[in-house]
N, C-alpha and C positions, 0 to 999 in steps of 0.2 A: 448494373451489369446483368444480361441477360443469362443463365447457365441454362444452354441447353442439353438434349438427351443424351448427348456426346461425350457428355464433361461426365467421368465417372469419380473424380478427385476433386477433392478442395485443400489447397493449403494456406494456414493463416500465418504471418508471418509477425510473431509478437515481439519487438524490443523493448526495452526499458526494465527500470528494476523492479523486486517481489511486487511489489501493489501495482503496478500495470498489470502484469500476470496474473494477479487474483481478479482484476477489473478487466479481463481477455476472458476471462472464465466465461461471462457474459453474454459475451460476444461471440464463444465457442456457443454455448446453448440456443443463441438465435439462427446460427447458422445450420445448426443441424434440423431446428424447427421448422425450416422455411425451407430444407432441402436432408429430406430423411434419408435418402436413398444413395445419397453421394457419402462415400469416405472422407472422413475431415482429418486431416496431420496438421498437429502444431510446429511451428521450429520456436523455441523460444531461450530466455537467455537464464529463466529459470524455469527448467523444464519439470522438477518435482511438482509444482501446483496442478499440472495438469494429469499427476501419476490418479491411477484409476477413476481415471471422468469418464463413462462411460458412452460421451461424445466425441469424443478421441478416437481414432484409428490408431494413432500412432504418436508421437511426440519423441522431436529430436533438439539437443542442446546446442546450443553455435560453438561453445566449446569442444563439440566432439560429432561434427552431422555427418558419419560416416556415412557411407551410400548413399545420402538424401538426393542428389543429383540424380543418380541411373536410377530409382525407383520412383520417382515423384516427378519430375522434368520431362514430359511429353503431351504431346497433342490432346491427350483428356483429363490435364490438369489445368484449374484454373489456380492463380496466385494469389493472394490478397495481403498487397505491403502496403500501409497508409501510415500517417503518422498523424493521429487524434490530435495533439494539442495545436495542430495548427489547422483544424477547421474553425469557421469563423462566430461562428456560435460557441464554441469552447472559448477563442478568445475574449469574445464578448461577455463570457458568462452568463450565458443563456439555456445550455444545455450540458445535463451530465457528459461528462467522455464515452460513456458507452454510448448514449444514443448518437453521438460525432462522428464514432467509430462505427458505429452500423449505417449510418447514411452514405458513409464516402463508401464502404463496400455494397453498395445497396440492398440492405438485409435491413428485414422489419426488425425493430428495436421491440424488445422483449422484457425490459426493465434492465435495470441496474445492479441488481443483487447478484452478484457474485455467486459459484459456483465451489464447493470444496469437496469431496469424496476420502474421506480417511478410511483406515480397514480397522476392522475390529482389534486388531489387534496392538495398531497404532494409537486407538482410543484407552484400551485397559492401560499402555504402561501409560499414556497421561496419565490417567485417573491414581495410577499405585505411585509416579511419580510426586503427585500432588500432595497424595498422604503420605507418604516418606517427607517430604520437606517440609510442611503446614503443620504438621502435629497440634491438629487440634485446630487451629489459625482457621482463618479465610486467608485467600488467595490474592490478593490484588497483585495486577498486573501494569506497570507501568513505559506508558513509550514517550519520553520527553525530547525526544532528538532523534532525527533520521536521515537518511538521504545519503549523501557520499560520508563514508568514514574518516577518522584524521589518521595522517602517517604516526601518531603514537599519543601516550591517554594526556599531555600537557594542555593546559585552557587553552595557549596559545595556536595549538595542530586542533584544536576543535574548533575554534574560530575563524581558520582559516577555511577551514574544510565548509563549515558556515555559511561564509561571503560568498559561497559560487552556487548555491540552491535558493531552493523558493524561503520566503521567510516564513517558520513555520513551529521553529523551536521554543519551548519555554524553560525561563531562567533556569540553572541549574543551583543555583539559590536556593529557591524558592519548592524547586521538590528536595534538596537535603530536608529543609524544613519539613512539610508534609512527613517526609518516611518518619523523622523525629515524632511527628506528633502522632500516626498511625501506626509503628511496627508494634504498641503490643496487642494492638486487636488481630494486626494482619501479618500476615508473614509476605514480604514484598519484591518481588522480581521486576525487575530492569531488564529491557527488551531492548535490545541494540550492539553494537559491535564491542570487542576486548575494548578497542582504543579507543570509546568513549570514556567522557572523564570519570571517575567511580565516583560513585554513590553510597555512602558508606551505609552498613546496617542493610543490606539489599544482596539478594542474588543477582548475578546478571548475567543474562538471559539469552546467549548465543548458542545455542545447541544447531544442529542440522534442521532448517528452515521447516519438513513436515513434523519434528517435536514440536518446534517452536509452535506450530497451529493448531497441534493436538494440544498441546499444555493455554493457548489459548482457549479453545473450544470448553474445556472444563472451567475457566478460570472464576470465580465470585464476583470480582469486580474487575475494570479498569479503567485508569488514567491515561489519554493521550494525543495526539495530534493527527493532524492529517499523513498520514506513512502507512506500512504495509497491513499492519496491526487493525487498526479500525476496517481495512475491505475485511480483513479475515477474520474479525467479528460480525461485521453484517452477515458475510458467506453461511453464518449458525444462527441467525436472527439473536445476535445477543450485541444489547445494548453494552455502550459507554459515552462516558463521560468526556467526549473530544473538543479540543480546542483550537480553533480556529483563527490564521494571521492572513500570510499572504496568500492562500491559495482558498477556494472557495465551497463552501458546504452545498454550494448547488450543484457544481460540477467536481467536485468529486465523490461527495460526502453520500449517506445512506438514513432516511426518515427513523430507522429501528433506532439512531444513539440520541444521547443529549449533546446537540451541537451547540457548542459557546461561541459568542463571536461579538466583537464593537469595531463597531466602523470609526477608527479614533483618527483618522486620517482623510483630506478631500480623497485619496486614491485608496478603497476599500477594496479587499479581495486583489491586488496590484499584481499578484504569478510573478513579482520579479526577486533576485535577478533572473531573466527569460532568456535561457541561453538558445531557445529555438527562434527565439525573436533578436540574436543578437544584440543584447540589453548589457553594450561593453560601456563605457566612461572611455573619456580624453584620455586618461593613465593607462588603460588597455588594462585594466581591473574591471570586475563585473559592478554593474550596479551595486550601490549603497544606499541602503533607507536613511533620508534625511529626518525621519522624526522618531530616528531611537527603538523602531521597532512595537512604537506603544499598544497597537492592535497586541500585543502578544504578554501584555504589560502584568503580568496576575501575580500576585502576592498568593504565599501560601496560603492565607486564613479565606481569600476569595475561592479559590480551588477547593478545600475544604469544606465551605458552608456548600457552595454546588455538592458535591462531594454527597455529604450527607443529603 
């Protein structure tokens, strides 16, 4: 799309949950590179990520876009709604999201890495939060499950909540184990919702999503999967240890971590269940992996020796 001298606005129109939002960051920074002069407004569904980017004009929540209509909605606004996971190179796994995402708006792709701006001040209580909790510890930070939360903490409502995302989780097993063998070196936070299932011997880790990235941003170590966590490690060039099932380290993932991953199945990297791709079954239930989920298959002592 051409913007010409007319168009004195740009607005990006980001859906999806925190890790699209951190991986929009992106995609805010190429649009202002390739058009300095125009104002850029986000609307987004987590509009904290984009608080002090100072590529931002403005950023409004869907939950509350007061005005956004009479100030943004005229002849020298341009709009930009796409929806990345169904360009065809994402499907194929061919190309990260961000560069999907800057083709279909036609804006030169700028890399992948994530954008985050905390204030100083957002950084110190991490830092005094970190030594209040750690006394003395390192910090490991762990994200074993993500995506939609369950209606309450039973394996049962985690399983369910499960069946309708990408497959992406690992055993909850298998990190009790883990904290068991790591809490006395490390003092250990769980990164995820109340009503995931508890993890006993572990903080867990729900604060207001700009803590959660600040107490990220400081953290020693971390354990976890493709979810909001690992963008908002790359966002600081700081490495982890991520694990990888159904969704893919090429298109989403970032060179700064250690990406784990086996192709233990003919369908590697498979993004289902794909609710963008309508990926229902005869029952009118989403997709079901028929080989048990094995890409995702890690025993504690495997996570572990990666680990060290």
């Amino acid at each position: 799309m051409q913007i010409g001298e007319g168009i004195e606005k740009i607005v990006l129109i980001v859906e999806g949950g925190i890790g699209k939002n951190v991986m929009a960051t992106a995609v805010v920074r190429a649009i202002k590179k390739q058009h300095p002069n125009k104002k850029l407004v986000v609307v987004a569904g987590c509009s904290e990520v984009f608080f002090n980017n100072p590529n931002v004009k403005r950023v409004y929540n869907f939950g509350n876009p007061l005005h956004f209509y009479e100030d943004n909605v005229e002849p020298s606004t341009v709009l930009f709604k796409v929806e990345p996971y169904l360009h065809p190179d994402y499907i194929a796994r061919k190309k990260h999201l961000v560069e999907c995402w800057c083709e279909m708006i036609d804006i030169k792709f700028d890399g992948s890495k994530p954008d985050l701006y905390m204030t100083p001040n957002e950084i110190d209580a991490a830092e005094k939060r970190k030594e209040e909790i750690c006394k003395g510890k390192e910090l490991l930070l762990i994200q074993w499950s993500g995506g939609k939360f369950p209606d309450d903490t039973t394996e049962t409502k985690h399983r369910e909540a499960m069946a309708v995302m990408y497959r992406r989780s690992l055993k909850k097993t298998e990190i009790q184990k883990i904290v068991d063998l790591l809490k006395e070196k490390y003092h250990i936070g769980i990164i995820g919702h109340t009503n995931f299932p508890e993890i006993v011997g572990t903080d867990k880790i729900f604060h207001p999503i700009r803590n959660t990235i600040a107490l990220l941003r400081v953290t020693d170590k971390f354990i976890g999967i493709d979810s909001f966590a690992q963008h908002t490690l790359a966002a600081f060039n700081k490495s982890g240890l991520i694990f990888w099932g159904g969704t893919s380290p090429v298109c989403l993932g970032y060179d700064v971590h250690n990406n784990i991953f086996k192709e233990a199945c003919p369908q590697p990297f498979c993004h289902r269940p794909n609710s963008y791709l309508l990926d229902i079954q005869p029952n009118g239930a989403m997709w079901d992996c028929p080989y048990g989920e094995t890409c995702l298959s890690y025993s504690a002592e495997n996570i572990i020796e990666l680990f060290k």
